[in-house]
C-alpha positions in Angstrom: 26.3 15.9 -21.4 28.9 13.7 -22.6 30.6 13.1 -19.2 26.8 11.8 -18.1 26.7 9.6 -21.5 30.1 8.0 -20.6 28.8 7.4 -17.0 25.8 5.7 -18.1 27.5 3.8 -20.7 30.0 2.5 -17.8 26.9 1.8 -15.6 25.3 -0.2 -18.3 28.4 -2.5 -18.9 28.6 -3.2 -15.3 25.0 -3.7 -14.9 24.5 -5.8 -18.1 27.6 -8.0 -16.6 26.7 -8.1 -13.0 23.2 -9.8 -13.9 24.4 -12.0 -16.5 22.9 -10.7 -19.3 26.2 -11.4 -21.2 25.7 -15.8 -21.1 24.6 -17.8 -23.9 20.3 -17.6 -22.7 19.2 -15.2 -20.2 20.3 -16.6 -16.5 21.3 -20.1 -18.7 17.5 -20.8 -19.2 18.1 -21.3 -22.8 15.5 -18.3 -23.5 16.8 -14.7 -25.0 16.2 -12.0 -22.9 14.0 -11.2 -25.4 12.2 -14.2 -25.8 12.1 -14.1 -21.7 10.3 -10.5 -21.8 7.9 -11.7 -24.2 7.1 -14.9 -21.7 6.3 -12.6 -19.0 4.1 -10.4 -20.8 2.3 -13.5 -21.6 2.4 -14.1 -18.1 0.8 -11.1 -16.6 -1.3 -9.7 -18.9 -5.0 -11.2 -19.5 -5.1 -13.3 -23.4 -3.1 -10.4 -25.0 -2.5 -9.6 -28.8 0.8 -9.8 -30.6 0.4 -6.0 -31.2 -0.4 -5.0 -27.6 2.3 -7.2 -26.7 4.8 -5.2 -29.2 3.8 -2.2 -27.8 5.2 -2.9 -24.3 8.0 -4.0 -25.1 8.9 -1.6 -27.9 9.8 -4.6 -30.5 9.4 -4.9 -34.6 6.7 -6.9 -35.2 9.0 -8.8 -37.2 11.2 -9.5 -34.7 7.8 -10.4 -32.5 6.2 -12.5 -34.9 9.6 -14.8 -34.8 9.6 -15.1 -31.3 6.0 -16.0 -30.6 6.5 -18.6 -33.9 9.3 -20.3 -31.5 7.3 -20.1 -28.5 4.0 -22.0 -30.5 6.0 -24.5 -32.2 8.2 -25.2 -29.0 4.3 -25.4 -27.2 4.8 -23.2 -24.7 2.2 -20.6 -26.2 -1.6 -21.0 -27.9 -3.4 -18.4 -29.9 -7.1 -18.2 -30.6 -8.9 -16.5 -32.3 -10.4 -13.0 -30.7 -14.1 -13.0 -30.2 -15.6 -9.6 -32.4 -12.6 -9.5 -34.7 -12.0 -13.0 -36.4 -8.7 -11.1 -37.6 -7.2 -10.7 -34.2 -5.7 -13.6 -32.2 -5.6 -13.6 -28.7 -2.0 -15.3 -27.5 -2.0 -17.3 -23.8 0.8 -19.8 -21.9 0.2 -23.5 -22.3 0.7 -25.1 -19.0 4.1 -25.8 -20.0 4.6 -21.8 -20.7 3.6 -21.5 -17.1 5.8 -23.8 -16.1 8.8 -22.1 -18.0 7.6 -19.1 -16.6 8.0 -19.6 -13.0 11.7 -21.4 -13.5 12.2 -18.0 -15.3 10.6 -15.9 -12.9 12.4 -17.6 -10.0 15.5 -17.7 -11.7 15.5 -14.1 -12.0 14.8 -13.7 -7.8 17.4 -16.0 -7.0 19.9 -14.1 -9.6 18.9 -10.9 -8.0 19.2 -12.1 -4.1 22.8 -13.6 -4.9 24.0 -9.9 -6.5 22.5 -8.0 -3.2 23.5 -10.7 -0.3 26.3 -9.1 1.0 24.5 -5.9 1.2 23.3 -4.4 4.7 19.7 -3.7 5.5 20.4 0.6 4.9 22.5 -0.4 1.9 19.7 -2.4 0.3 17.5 0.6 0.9 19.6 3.5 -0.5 20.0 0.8 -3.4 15.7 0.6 -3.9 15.4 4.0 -3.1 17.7 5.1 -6.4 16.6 2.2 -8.8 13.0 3.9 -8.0 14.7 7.4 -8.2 16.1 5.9 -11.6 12.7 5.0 -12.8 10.8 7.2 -11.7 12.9 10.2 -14.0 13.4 8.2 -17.3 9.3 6.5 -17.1 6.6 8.9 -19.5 4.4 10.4 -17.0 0.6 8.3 -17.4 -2.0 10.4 -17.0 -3.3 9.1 -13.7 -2.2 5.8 -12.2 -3.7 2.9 -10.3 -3.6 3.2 -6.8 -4.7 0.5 -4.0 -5.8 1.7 -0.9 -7.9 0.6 2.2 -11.7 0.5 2.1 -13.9 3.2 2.6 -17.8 2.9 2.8 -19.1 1.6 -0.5 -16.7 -0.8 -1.5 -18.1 -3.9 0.1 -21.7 -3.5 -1.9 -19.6 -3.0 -5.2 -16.9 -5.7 -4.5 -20.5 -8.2 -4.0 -22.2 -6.2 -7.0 -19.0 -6.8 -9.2 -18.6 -10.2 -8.5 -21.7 -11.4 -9.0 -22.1 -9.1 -12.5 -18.8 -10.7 -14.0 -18.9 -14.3 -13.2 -22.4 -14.0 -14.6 -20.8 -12.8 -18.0 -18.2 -14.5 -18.2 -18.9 -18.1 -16.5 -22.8 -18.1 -16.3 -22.4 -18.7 -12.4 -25.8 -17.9 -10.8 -27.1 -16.3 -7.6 -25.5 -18.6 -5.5 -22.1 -17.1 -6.1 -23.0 -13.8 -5.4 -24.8 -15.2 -1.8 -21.5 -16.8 -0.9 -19.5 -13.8 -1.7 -22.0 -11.9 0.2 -21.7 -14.0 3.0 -17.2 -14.1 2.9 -17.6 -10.1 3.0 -20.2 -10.3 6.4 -17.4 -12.7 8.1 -14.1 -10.5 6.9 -15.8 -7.4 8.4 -18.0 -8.6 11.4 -15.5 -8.8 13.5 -12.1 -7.9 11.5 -8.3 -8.4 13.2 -6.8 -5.4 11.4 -3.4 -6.4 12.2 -4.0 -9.9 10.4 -6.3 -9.4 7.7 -7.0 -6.8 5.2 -8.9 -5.8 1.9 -7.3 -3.8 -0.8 -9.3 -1.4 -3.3 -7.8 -0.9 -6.8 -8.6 3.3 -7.8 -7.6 5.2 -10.4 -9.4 9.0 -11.2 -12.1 7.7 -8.7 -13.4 4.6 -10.2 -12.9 1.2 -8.7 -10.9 -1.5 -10.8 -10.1 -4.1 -8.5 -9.9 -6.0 -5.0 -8.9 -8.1 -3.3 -8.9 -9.8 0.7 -6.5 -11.5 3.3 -8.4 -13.4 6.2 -7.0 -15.1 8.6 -8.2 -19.0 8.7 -5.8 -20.0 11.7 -2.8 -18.4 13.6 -0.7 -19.9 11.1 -2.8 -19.8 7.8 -3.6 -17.0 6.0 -6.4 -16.9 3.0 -6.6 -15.1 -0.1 -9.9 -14.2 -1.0 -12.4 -12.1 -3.6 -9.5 -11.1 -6.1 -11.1 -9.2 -8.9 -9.6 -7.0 -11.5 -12.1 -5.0 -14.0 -12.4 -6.0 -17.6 -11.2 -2.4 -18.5 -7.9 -2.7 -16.4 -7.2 -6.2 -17.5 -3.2 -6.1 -18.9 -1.5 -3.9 -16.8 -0.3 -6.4 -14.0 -2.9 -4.9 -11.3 -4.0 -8.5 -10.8 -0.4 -9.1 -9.9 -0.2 -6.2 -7.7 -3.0 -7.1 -5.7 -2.0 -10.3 -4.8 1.7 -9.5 -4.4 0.3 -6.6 -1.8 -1.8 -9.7 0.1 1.5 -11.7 0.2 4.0 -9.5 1.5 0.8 -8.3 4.1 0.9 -11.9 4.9 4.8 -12.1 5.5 4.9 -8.9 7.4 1.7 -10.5 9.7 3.8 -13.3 10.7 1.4 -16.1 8.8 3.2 -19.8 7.9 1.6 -20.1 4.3 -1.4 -18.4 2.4 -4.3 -20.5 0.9 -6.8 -19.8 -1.3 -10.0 -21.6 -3.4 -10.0 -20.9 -7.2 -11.0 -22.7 -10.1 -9.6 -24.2 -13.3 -11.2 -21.6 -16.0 -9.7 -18.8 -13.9 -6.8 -19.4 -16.4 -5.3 -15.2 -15.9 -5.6 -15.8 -11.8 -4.0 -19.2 -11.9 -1.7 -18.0 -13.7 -0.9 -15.1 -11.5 -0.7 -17.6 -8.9 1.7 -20.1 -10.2 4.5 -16.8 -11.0 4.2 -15.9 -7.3 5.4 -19.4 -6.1 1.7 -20.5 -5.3 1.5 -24.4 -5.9 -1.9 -26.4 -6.6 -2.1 -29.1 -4.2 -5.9 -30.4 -4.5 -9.2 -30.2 -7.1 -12.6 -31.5 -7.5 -15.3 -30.9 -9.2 -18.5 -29.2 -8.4 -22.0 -27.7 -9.6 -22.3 -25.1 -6.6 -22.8 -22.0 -8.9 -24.8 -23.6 -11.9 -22.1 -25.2 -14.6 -19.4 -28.0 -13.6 -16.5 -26.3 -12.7 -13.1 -27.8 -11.1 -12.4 -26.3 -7.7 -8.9 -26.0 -6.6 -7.0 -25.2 -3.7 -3.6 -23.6 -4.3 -1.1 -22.9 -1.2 1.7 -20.9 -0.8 4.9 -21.5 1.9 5.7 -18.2 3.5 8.2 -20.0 6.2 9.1 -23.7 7.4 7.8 -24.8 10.7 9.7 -25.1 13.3 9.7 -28.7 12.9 10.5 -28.8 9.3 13.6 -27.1 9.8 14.9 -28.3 12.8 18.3 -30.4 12.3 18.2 -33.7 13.4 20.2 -34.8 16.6 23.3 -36.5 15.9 24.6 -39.9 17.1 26.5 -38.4 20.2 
């Protein structure tokens, strides 16, 4: 045993080192690498509690009680109060925690992508292969875990059904809604290009927890479409997951950017959407569904065109 601690120990140094974890601020952001953590919590997980933030991340509550003070008075965080337990307070970015977010989130991928550059395409796979090796053997074993998978016959009545039960609920949008996502489900499916578009299911022990849809608006354009994530599996990233699976489907499918429609009280989504590089670029305001809501379209570059990249001629 003791060779293995000394290994890991070593291992840890280097590690620690080779990501800068060592500065003054995590990757010179001016955040600890605690205080970073905490920001993405905040950042994936839908209006969380200080104590389900703690357990995550394994901190005193203390030490968590400081941080999220600095974060409030710094006004990068809100709390409110929980509805059902006027003791609880439910914790959320502010725009400008979003905005932190993303620097921190991008600063991280860019930090990560220097390290590996000078890596080949086998070496950066043996490399992912034993970080997951690495995780897989220290992570508790969950009872069962969330699984996406294609759709089977079924899922299109629930992913209407759902939709239509939970903007009810939670937005009062009427019958229209559910119409209109009855109608985007007819299109996807009537005539589907299975090598450019897709729908995801979110499983776990049988039940359905989420979804989501890629469709293809042009050769160049992809859109994201009919994300959903169950109230009961709301704070473990699956949100996230979904539309990171839709992305890198996008990439793989050879699409220029991915699109999508959402609105401004989708505050979890767009938020989801802004730590995955997606950029708001128009909104309006309508009554299609019942109440005024703000529409917005949000847009995502997957690669430059042609054009845009192109070097200009020179002078001779």
């Amino acid at each position: 045993m003791e060779p293995f601690i000394d290994r890991a120990r070593r291992f840890n140094r280097f590690y620690t080192r080779a990501i800068g974890m060592l500065g003054e601020g995590y990757l010179g952001s001016g955040f600890t690498l605690a205080e970073a953590r905490v920001i993405y919590e905040l950042a994936n997980r839908e209006a969380p509690t200080a104590r389900q933030i703690g357990a995550a991340l394994k901190l005193d509550p203390g030490y968590l009680s400081r941080i999220l003070k600095r974060l409030e008075a710094q006004g990068l965080m809100a709390r409110t109060r929980a509805e059902g337990d006027r003791r609880q307070h439910r914790l959320a970015l502010t725009a400008a925690g979003v905005e932190a977010f993303a620097g921190l989130d991008q600063g991280a991928r860019d930090s990560i992508a220097g390290l590996v550059a000078h890596l080949s395409p086998p070496a950066l796979e043996r490399l992912s292969q034993g970080m997951a090796e690495i995780e897989a053997l220290l992570s508790p074993k969950p009872s069962a875990q969330i699984g996406l998978r294609d759709r089977r016959p079924g899922d299109l009545g629930w992913v209407v059904e759902r939709h239509a039960r939970l903007y009810a609920q939670e937005y009062g949008w009427d019958a229209r809604f559910e119409t209109l996502v009855a109608r985007i489900v007819a299109e996807m499916t009537a005539a589907p290009e299975s090598s450019r578009e897709r729908c995801w299911i979110a499983e776990r022990d049988g039940q359905r927890l989420g979804c989501v849809f890629l469709a293809k608006d042009d050769a160049e354009t992809a859109r994201l479409r009919l994300l959903l994530v169950e109230p009961a599996a709301r704070g473990e990233g699956l949100g996230r997951r979904l539309v990171e699976a839709a992305v890198a489907f996008a990439r793989r499918a050879g699409y220029r950017e991915v699109v999508l429609w959402t609105h401004r009280e989708l505050h979890a989504a767009r938020r989801i959407y802004a730590g995955l590089g997606f950029r708001k670029t128009e909104e309006w305001q309508h009554h299609d569904f019942g109440p005024v809501s703000t529409g917005e379209t949000w847009r995502l570059v997957l690669r430059r065109a042609a054009f845009e990249t192109a070097e200009a001629p020179g002078d001779g």
